[in-house]
ROLUMKOL-790193 format. One line per 2 residues: number of its first residue (from 1); their letters; for each residue x, y, z of N, C-alpha, C. Coordinates in pm, 1 decimal. Layout:
! residues N
NUM> A> X:Y:Z:X:Y:Z:X:Y:Z ~ ...
This chain:
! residues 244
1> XX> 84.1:-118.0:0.0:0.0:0.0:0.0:88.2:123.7:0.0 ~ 78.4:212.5:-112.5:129.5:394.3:-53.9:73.4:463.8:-59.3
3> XX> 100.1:538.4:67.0:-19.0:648.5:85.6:100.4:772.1:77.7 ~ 70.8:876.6:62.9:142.1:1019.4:35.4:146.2:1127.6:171.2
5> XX> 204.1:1178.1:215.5:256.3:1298.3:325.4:278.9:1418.3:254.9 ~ 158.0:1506.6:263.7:235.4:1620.0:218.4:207.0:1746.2:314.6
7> XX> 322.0:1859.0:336.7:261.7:1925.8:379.2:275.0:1897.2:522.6 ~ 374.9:1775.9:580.8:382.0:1720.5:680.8:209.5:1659.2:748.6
9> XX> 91.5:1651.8:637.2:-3.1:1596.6:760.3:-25.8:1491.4:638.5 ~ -44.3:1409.5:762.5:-66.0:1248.7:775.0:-165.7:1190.4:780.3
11> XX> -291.2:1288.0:769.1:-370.0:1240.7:738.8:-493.3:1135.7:650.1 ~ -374.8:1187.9:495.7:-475.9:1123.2:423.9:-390.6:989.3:434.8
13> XX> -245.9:967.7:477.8:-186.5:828.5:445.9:-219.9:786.3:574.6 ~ -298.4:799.9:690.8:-353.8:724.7:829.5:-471.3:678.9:772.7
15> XX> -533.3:734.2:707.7:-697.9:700.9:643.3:-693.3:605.4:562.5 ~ -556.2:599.2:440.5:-584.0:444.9:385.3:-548.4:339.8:469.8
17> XX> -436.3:350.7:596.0:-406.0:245.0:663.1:-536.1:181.5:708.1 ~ -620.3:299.0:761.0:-741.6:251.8:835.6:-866.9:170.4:717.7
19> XX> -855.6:232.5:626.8:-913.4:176.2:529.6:-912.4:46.1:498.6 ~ -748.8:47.6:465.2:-726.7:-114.1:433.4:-735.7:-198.3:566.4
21> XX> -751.1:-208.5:700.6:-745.7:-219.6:845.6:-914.8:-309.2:850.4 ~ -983.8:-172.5:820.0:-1147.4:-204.6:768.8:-1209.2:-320.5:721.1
23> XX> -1080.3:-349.3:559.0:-1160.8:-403.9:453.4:-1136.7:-527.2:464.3 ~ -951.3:-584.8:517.2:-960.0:-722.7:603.1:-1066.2:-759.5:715.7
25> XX> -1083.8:-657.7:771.9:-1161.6:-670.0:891.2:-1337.4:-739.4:831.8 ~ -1359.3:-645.8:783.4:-1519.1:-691.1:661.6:-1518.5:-825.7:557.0
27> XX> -1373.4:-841.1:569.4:-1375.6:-962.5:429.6:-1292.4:-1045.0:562.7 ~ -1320.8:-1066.3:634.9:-1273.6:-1186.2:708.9:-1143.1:-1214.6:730.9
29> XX> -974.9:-1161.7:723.8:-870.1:-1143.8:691.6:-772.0:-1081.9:804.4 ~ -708.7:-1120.3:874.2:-637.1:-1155.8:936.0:-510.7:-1033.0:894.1
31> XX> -458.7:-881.7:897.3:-337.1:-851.2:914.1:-282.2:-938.1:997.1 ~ -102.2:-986.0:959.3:-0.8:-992.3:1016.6:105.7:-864.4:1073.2
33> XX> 20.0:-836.9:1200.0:146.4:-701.4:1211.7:279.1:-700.8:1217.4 ~ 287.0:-788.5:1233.2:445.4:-844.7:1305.8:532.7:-833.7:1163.5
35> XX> 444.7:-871.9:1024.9:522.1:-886.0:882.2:472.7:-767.4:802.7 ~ 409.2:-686.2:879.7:382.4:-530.2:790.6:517.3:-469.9:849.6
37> XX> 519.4:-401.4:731.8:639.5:-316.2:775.0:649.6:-157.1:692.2 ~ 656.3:-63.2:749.9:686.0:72.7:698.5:807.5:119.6:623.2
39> XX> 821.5:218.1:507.1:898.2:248.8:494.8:878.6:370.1:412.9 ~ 958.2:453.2:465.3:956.4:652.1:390.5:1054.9:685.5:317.7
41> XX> 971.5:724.5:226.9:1081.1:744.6:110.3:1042.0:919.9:124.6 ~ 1167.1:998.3:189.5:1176.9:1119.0:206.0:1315.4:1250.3:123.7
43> XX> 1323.7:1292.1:29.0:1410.7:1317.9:36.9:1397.0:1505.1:47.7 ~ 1314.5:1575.6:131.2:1322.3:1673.6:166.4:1439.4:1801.1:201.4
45> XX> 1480.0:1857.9:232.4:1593.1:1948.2:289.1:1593.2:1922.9:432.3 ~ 1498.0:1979.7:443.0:1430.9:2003.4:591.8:1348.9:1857.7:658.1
47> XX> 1385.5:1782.5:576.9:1342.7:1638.7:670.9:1413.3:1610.9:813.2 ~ 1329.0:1609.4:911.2:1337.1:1619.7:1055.6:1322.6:1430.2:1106.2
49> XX> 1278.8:1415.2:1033.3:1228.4:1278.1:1017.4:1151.5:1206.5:1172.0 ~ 1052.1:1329.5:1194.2:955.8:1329.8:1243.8:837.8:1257.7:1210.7
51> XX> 818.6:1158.8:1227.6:694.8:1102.7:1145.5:625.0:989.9:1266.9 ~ 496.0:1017.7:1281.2:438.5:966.5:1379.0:438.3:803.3:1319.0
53> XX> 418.2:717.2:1402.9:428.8:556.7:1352.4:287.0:525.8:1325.4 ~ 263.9:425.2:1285.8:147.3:411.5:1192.5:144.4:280.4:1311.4
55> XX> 0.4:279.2:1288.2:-54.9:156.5:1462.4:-211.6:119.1:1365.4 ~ -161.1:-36.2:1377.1:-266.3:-164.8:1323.6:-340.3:-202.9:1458.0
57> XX> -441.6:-216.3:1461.9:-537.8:-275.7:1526.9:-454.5:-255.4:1697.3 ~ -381.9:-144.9:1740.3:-276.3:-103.5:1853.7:-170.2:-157.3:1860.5
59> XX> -119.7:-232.5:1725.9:68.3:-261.6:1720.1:75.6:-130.3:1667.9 ~ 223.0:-106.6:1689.7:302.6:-54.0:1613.0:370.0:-131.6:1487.0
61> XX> 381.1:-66.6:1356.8:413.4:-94.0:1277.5:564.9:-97.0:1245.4 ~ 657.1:-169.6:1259.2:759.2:-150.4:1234.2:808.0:-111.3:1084.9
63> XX> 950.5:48.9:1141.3:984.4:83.6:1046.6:1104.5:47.7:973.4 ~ 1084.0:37.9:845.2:1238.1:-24.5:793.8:1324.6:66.0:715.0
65> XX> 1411.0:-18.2:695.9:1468.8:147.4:565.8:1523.6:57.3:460.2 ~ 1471.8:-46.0:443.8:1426.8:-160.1:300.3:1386.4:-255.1:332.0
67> XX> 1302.7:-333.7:225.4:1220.6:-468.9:241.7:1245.6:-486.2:95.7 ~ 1224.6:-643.7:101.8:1180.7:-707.3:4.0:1054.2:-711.5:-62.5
69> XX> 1021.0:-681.7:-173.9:913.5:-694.1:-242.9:892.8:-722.4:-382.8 ~ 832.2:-877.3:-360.7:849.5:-965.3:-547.6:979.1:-981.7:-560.5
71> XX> 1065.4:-1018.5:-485.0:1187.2:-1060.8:-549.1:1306.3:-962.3:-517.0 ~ 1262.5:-801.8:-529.5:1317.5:-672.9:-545.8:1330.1:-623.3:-392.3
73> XX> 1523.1:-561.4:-406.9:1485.6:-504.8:-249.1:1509.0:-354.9:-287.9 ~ 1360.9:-305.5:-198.2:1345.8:-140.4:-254.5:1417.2:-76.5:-120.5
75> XX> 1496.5:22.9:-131.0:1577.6:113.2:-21.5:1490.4:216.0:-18.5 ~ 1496.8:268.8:131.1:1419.3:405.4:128.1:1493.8:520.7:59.8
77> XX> 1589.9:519.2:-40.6:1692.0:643.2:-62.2:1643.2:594.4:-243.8 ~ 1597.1:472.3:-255.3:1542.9:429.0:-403.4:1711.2:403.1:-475.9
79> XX> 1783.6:402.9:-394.7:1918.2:296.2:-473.6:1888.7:172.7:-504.0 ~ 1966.9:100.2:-513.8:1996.7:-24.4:-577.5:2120.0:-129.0:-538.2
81> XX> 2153.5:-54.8:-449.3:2303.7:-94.3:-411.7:2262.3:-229.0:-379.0 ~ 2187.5:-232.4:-298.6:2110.8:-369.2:-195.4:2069.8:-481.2:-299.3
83> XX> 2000.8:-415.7:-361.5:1936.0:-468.9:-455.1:2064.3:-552.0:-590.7 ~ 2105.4:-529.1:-617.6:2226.7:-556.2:-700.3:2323.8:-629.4:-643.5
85> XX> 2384.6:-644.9:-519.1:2445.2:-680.0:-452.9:2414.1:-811.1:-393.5 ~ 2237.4:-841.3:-339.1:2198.3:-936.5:-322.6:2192.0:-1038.1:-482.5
87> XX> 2210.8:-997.1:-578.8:2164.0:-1045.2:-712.0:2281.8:-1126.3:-751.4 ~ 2419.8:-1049.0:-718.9:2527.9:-1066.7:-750.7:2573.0:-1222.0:-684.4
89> XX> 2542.6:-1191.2:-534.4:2563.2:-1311.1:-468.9:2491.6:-1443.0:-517.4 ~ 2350.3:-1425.8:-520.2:2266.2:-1569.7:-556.8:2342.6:-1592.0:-722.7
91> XX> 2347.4:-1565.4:-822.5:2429.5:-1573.5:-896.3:2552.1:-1630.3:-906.5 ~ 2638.4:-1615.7:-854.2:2758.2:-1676.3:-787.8:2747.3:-1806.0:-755.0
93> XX> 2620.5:-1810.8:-666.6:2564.6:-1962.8:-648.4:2576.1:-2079.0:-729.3 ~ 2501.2:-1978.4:-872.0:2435.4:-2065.2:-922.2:2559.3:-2138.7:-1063.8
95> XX> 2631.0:-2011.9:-1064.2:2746.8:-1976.7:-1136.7:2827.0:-2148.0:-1112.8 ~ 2846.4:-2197.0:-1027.3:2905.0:-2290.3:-957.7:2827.1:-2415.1:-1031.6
97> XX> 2727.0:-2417.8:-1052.0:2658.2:-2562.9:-1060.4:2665.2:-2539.8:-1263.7 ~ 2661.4:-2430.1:-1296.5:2691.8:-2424.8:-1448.1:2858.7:-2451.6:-1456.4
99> XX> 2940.8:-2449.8:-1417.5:3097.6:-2465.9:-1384.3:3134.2:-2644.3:-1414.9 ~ 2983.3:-2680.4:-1267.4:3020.4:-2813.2:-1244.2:2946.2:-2949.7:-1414.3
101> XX> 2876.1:-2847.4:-1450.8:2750.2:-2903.8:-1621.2:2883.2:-2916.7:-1741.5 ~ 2966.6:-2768.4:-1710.9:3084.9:-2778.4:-1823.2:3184.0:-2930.7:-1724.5
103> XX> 3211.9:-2896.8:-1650.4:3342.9:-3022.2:-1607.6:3289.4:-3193.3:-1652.6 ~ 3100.5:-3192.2:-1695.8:3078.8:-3329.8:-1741.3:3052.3:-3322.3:-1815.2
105> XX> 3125.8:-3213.6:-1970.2:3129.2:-3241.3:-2065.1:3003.2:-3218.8:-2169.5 ~ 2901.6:-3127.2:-2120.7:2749.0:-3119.1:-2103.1:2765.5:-3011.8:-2268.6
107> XX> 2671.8:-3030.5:-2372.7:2649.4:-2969.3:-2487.1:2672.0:-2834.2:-2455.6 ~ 2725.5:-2752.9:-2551.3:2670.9:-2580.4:-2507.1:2520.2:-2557.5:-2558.5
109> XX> 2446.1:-2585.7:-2566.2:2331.7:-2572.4:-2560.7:2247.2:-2596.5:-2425.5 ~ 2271.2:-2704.8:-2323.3:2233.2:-2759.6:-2233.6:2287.9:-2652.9:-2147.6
111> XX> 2407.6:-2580.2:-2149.9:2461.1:-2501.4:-2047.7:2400.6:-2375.7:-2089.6 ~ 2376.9:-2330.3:-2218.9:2302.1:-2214.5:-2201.8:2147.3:-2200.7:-2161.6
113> XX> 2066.7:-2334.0:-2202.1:1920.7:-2310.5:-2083.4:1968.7:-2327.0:-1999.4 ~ 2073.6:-2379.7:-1942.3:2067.8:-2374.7:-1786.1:2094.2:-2226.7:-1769.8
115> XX> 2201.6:-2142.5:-1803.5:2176.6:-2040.3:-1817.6:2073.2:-1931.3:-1811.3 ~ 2028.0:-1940.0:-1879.8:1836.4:-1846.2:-1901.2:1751.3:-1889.7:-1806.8
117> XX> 1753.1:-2044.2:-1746.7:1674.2:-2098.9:-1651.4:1698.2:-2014.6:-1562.9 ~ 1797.0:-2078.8:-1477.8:1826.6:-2018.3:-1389.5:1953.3:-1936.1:-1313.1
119> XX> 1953.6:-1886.7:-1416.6:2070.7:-1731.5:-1394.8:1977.2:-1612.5:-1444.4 ~ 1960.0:-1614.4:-1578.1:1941.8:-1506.3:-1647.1:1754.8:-1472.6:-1605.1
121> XX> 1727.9:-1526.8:-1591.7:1585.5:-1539.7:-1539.6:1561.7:-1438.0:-1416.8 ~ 1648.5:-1449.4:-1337.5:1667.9:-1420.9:-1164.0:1742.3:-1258.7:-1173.9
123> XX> 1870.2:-1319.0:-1246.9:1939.5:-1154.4:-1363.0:1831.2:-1030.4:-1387.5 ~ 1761.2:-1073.6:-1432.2:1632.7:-1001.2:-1510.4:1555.2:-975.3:-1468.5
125> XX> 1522.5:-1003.7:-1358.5:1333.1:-998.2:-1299.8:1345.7:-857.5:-1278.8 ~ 1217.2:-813.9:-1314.4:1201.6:-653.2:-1256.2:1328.2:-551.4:-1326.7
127> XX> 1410.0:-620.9:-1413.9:1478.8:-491.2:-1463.7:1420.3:-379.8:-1515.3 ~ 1353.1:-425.7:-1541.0:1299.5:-237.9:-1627.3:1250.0:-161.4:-1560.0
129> XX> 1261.3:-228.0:-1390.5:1226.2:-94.1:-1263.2:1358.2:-18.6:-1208.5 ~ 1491.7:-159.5:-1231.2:1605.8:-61.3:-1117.9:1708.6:-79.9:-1230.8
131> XX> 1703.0:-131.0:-1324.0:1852.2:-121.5:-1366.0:1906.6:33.7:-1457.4 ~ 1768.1:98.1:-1495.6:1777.4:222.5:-1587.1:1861.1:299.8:-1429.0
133> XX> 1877.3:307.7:-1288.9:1912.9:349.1:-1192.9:2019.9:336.6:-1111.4 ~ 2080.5:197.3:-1219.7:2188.9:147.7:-1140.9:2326.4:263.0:-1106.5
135> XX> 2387.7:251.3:-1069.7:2556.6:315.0:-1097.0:2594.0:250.4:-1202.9 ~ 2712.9:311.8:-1237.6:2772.7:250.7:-1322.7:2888.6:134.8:-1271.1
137> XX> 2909.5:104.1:-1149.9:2981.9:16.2:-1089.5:2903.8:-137.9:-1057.9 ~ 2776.3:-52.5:-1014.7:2685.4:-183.2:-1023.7:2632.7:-260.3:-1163.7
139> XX> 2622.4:-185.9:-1255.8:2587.7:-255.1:-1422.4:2713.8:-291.9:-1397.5 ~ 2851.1:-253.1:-1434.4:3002.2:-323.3:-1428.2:3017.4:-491.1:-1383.7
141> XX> 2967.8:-462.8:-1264.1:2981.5:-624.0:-1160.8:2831.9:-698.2:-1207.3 ~ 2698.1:-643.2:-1254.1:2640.5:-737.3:-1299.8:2666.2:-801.8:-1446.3
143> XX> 2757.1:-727.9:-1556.6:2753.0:-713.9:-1700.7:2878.4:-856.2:-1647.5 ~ 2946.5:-854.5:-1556.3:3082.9:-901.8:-1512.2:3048.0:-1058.0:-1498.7
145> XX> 2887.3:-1121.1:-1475.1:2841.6:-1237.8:-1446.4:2828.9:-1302.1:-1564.5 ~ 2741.3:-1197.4:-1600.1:2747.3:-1209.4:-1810.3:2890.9:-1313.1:-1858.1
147> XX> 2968.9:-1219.4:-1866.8:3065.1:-1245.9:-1950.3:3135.1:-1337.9:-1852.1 ~ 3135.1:-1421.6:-1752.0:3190.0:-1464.8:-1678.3:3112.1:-1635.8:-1740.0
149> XX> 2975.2:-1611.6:-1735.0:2873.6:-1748.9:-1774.9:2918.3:-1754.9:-1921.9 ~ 2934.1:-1652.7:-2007.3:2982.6:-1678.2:-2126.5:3108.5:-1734.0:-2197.2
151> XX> 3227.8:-1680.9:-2109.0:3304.0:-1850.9:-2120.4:3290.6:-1950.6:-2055.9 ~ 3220.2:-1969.9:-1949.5:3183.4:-2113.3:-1933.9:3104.8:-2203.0:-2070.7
153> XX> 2990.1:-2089.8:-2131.6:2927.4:-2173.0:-2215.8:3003.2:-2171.0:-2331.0 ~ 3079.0:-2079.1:-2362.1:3117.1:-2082.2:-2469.3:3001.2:-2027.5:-2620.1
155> XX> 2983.0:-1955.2:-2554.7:2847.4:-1932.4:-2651.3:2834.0:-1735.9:-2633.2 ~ 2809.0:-1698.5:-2684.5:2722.8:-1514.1:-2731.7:2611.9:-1531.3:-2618.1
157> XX> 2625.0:-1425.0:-2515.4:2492.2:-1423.6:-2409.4:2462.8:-1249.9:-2468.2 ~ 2339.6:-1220.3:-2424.7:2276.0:-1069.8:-2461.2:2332.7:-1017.6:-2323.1
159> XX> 2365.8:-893.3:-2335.4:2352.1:-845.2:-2223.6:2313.5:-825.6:-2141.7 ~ 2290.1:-750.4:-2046.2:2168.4:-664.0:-1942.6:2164.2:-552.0:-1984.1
161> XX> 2211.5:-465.4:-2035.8:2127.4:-354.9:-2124.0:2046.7:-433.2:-2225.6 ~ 2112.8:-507.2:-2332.0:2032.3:-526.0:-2412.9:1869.0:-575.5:-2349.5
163> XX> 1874.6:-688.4:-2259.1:1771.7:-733.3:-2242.0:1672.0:-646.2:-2140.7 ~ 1756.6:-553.7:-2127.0:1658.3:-415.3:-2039.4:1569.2:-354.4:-2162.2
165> XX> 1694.8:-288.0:-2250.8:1622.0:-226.1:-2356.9:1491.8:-318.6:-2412.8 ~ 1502.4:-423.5:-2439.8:1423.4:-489.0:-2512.3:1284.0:-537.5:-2468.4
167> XX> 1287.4:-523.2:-2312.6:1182.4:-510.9:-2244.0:1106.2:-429.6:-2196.9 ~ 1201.7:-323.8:-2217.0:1145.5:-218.3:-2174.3:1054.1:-145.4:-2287.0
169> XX> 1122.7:-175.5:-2402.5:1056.6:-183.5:-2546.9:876.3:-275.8:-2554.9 ~ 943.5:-347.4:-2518.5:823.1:-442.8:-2545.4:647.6:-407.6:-2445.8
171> XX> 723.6:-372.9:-2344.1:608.2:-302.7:-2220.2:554.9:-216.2:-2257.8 ~ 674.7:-66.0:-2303.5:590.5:-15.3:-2388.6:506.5:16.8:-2474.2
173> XX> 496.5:-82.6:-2556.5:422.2:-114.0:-2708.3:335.5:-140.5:-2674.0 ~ 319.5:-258.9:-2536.9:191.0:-283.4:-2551.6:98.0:-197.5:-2433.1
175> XX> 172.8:-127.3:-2320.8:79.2:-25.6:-2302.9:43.0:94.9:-2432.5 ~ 89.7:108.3:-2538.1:77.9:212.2:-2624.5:-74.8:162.2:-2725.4
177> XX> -54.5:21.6:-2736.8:-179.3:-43.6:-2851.1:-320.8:-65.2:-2685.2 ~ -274.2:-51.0:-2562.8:-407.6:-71.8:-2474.1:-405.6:39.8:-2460.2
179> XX> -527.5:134.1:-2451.8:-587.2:218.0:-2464.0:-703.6:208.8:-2322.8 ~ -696.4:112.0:-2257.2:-744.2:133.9:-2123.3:-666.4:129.1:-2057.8
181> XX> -536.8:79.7:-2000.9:-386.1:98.2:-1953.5:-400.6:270.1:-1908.3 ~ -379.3:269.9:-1755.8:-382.8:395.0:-1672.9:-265.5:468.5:-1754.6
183> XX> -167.6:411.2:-1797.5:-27.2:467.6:-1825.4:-30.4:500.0:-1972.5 ~ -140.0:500.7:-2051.6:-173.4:488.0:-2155.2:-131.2:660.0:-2227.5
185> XX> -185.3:719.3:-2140.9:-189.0:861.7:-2159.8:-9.4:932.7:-2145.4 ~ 34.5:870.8:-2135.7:198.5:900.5:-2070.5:243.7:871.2:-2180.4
187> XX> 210.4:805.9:-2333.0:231.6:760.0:-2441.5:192.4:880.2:-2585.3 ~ 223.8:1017.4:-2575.6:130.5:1089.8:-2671.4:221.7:1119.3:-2787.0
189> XX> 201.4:1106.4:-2913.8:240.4:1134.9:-3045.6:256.6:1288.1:-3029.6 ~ 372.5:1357.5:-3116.5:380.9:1469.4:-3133.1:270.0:1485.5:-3264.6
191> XX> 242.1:1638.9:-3312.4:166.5:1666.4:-3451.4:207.1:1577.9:-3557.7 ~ 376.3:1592.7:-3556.0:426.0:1536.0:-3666.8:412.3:1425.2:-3689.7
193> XX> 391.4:1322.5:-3568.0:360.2:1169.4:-3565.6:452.0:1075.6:-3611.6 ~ 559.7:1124.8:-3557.7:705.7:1088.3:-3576.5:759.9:1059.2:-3427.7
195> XX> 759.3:1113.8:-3362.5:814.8:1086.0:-3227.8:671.5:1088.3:-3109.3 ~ 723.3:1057.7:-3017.6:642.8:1051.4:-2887.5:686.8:1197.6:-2802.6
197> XX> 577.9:1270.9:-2759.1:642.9:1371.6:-2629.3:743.9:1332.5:-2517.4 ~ 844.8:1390.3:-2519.4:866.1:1314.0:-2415.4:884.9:1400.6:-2292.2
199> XX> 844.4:1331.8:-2167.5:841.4:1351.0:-2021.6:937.5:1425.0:-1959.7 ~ 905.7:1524.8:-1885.5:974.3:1655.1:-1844.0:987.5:1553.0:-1667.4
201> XX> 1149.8:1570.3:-1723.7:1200.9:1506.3:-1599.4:1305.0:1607.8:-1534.7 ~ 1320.4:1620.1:-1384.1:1392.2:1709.6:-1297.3:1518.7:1674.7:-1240.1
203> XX> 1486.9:1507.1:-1262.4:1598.3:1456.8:-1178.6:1662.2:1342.8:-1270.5 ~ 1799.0:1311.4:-1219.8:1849.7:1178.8:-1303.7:1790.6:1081.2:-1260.7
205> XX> 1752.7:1043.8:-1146.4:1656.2:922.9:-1078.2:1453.9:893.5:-1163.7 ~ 1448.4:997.0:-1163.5:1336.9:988.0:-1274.9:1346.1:974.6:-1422.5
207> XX> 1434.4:1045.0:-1489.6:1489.2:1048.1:-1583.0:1583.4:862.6:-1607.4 ~ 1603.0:801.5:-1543.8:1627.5:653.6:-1534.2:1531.8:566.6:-1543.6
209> XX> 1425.8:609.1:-1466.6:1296.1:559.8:-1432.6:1236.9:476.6:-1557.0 ~ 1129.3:389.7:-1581.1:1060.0:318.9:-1632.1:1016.5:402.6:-1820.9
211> XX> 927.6:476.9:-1754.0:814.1:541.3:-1841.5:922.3:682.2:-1951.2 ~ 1003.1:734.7:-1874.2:1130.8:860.9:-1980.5:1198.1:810.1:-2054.0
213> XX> 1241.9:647.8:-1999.1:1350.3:591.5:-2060.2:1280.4:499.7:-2171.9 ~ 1151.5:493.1:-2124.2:1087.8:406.5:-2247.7:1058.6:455.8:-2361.0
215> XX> 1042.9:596.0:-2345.5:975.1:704.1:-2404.2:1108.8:729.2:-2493.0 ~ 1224.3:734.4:-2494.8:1372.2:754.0:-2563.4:1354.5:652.3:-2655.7
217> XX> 1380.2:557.1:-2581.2:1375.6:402.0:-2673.0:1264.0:394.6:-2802.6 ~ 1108.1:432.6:-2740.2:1013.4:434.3:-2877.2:1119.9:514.7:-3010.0
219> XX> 1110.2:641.8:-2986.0:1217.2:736.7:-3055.9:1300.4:708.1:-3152.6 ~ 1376.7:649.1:-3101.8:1510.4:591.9:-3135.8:1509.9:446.2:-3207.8
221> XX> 1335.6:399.2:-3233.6:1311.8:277.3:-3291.0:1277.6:297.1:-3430.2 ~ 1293.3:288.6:-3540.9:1292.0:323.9:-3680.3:1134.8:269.2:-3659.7
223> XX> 1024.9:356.9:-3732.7:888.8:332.6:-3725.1:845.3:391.7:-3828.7 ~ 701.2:391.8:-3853.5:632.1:440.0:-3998.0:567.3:575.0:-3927.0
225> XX> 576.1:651.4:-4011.0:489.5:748.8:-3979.3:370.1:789.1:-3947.0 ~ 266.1:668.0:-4043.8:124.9:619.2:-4029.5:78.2:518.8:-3902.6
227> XX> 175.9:509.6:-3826.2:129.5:408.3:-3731.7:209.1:426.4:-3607.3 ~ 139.5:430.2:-3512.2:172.2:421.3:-3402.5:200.4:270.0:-3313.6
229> XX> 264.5:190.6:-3411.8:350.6:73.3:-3348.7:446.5:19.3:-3451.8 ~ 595.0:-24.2:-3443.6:631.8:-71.7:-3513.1:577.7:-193.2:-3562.4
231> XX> 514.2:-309.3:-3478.1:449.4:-418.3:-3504.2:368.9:-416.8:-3584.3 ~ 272.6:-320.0:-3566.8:169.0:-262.4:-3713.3:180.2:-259.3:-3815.3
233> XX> 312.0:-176.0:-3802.1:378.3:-142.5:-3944.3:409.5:-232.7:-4009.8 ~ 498.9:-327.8:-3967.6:506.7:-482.6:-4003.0:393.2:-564.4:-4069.4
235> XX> 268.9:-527.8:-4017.6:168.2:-636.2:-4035.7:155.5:-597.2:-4173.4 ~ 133.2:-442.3:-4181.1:96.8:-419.8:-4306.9:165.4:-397.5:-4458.6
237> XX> 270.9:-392.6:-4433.7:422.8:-456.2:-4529.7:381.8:-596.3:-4531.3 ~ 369.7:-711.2:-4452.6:348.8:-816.5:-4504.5:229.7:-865.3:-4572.6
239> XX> 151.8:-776.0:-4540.3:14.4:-788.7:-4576.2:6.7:-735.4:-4768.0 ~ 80.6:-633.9:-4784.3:109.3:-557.3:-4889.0:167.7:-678.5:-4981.8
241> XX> 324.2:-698.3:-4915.6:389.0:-827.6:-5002.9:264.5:-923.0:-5062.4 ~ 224.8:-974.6:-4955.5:80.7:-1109.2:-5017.6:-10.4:-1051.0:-5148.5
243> XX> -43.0:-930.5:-5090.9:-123.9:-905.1:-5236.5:-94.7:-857.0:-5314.0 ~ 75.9:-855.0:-5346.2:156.5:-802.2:-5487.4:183.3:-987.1:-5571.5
């Protein structure tokens, strides 16, 4: 759940706690206070870091300054360090049992799904939320696993940019063809119908972010002028070919 502080009152983010407090309560549901956990993402001048604690059914809510969530560990400062670092290690892990597939002589094919199974899979989850954010020390030591699994297999692996870009590509497109997609509107054609507007960003942390960086990438994708998807465009070139 996030609720917003502005203005220092706390009001409207006490009202969804209570809200959501309510709606377990009405649907039969059980909070775990003990596994809720808080966390403020503040980056003010004047942050005093005054902030009254948020109280479930009369616990206190414990506050953190990161958790895990889906896989992803989010910091209250919105780095990545944590996050990258834990990635690096399980990797390493796994790095070991692809090591032990080459020492029995195992196809390079067999070592690269093992690869995508379970490396590149785990590599990847959620990139197109933190890696546009990384440092450049942290892409370094993850790009470093890459090319580390790649002489084991002996084989061409994609990168982690590449497979950022390409997802991040792909998310886009298809929030751009759904037209009920909340994020839909964050997608607008200039007059010329050549490029997309793109998003007035303040900071490099936003400007990394999901939706600016996706917004570059459309851009920078060779497209038709008449259509607002490259995939489209495609359909109808092949469609053209058939009836020549």
């Amino acid at each position: 759940m996030i609720g917003l502080i502005s203005n220092n009152d706390e009001s409207a983010y006490t009202e969804e706690v209570q809200h959501l407090t309510a709606w377990c309560a009405n649907n039969d549901l059980a909070l775990n206070t003990k596994k809720t956990k808080e966390l403020i993402v503040d980056y003010r001048k004047s942050n005093d870091g005054t902030h009254t604690p948020i109280r479930i059914n009369g616990t206190e809510v414990e506050r953190v300054t990161s958790f895990k969530f889906l896989g992803v560990h989010i910091s209250e400062d919105l780095s990545w360090t944590l996050n990258t670092s834990t990635l690096t290690k399980n990797i390493h892990q796994r790095l070991f049992f692809l090591k032990r597939l080459k020492k029995i002589h195992q196809s390079p094919q067999i070592l690269v799904n093992f690869y995508r199974c379970t490396i590149e899979s785990i590599l990847t989850n959620c990139v197109t939320v933190w890696y546009g954010n990384c440092s450049v020390s942290e892409q370094k030591a993850l790009q470093r696993v890459v090319k580390t699994a790649q002489r084991i297999t002996g084989s061409s692996l994609s990168s982690i940019e590449a497979l950022q870009s390409k997802r991040c590509l792909r998310k886009a497109r298809n929030i751009v063809k759904d037209c009920s997609n909340p994020n839909h509107r964050l997608f607008t054609l200039l007059p010329s119908r050549r490029h997309y507007r793109s998003l007035c960003t303040r900071t490099s942390r936003f400007r990394g972010s999901f939706f600016p960086a996706s917004v570059t990438l459309l851009d920078s994708t060779p497209r038709c002028t008449y259509c607002t998807s490259t995939d489209l465009c495609s359909i109808y070139i092949l469609l053209l070919i058939q009836y020549l």
